[in-house]
N, C-alpha and C positions, 0 to 999 in steps of 0.2 A: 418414535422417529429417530433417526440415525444421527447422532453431533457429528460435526469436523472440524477439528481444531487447526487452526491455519493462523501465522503470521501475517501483518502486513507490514510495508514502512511506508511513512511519510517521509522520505526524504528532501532536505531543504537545503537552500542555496540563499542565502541570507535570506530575503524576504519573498522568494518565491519554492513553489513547493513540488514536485515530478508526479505527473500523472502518466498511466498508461493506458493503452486501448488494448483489448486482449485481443489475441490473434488467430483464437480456436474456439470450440466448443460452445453450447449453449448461448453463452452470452458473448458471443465474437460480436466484436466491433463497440462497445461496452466500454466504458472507461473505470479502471483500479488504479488504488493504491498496489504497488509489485509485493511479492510474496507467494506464499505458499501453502502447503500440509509440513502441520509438523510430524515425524517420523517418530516411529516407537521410542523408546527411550533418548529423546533428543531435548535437549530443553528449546523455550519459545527464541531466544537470541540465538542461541545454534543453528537453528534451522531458518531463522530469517535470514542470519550472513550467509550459512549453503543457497538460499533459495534466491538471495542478491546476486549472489557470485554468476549462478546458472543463469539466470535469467538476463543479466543484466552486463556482464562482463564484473562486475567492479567490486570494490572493495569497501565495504561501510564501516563507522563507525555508531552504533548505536547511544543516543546521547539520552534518551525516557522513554518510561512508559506512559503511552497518554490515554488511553483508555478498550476495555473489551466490548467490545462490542458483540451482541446474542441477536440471530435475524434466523427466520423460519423459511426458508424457500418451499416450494411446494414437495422438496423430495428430502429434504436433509433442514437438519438447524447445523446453520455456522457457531462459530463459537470464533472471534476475531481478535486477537491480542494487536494492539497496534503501537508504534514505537517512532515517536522521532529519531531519524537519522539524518548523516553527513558520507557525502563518498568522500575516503579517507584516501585510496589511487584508484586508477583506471580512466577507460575513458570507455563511456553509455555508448553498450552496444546491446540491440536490439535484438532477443533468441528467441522471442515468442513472441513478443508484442507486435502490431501491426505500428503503433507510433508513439510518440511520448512526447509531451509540453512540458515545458515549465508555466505555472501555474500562478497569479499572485491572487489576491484578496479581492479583484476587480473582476477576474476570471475564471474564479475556482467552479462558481456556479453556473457559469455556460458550458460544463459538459455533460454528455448524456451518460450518468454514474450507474454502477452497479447498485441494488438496491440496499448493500450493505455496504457500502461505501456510504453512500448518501447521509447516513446517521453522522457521519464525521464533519459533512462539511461544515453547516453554520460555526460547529466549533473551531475549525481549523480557520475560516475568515476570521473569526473575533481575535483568531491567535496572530495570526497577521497581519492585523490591525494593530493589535496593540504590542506588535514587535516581540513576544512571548518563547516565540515559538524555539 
């Protein structure tokens, strides 16, 4: 089976976190953490800031690594490095996404997530619970 190694961010706003709805393909109307493929010789934060930039208009600041996530789709295995962030300037604009929330620990779990997102959630409420994040 084929891996793809892709970025995500959780980017956060004190105590609430950006989700997006993707805006194409397979899983359009789907809600993600934003990111990407990472590219040939690109390291995982290189290609999250390009894949921030493009997507999003803005400019992050990656602050951790919070964990990879490995999920089997029926045609590829993901392979998901995911990373708390901060948009550092800019202002969210939307180049793919159909729409974007802010997110807190009360809300995180009423969206309808990618099935590789979903691994993150409970952990990302506990983090927000307990102000970690």
């Amino acid at each position: 089976m084929k891996t793809i190694k892709v970025v995500a961010a959780i980017i956060r706003d004190n105590d609430k976190i950006l989700a997006t709805q993707r805006g194409y393909g397979d899983f359009q109307g789907m809600w993600e953490f934003p990111g990407g493929k990472i590219e040939v010789d690109e390291t995982p934060k290189a290609a999250l800031e390009r894949e921030i930039e493009e997507e999003l208009n803005v400019i992050i600041e990656i602050e951790k690594f919070v964990k990879r996530v490995e999920y089997d789709y029926p045609q590829f295995h993901l392979s998901m490095d995911c990373f708390i962030c901060k948009i550092k300037s800019g202002t969210l604009e939307l180049k793919e996404h159909q729409q974007a929330k802010w997110l807190t620990k009360d809300t995180i779990e009423n969206m309808n997530w990618l099935p590789a997102d979903i691994e993150l959630i409970s952990e990302l409420k506990e983090m927000l619970s307990s102000e970690s994040l």
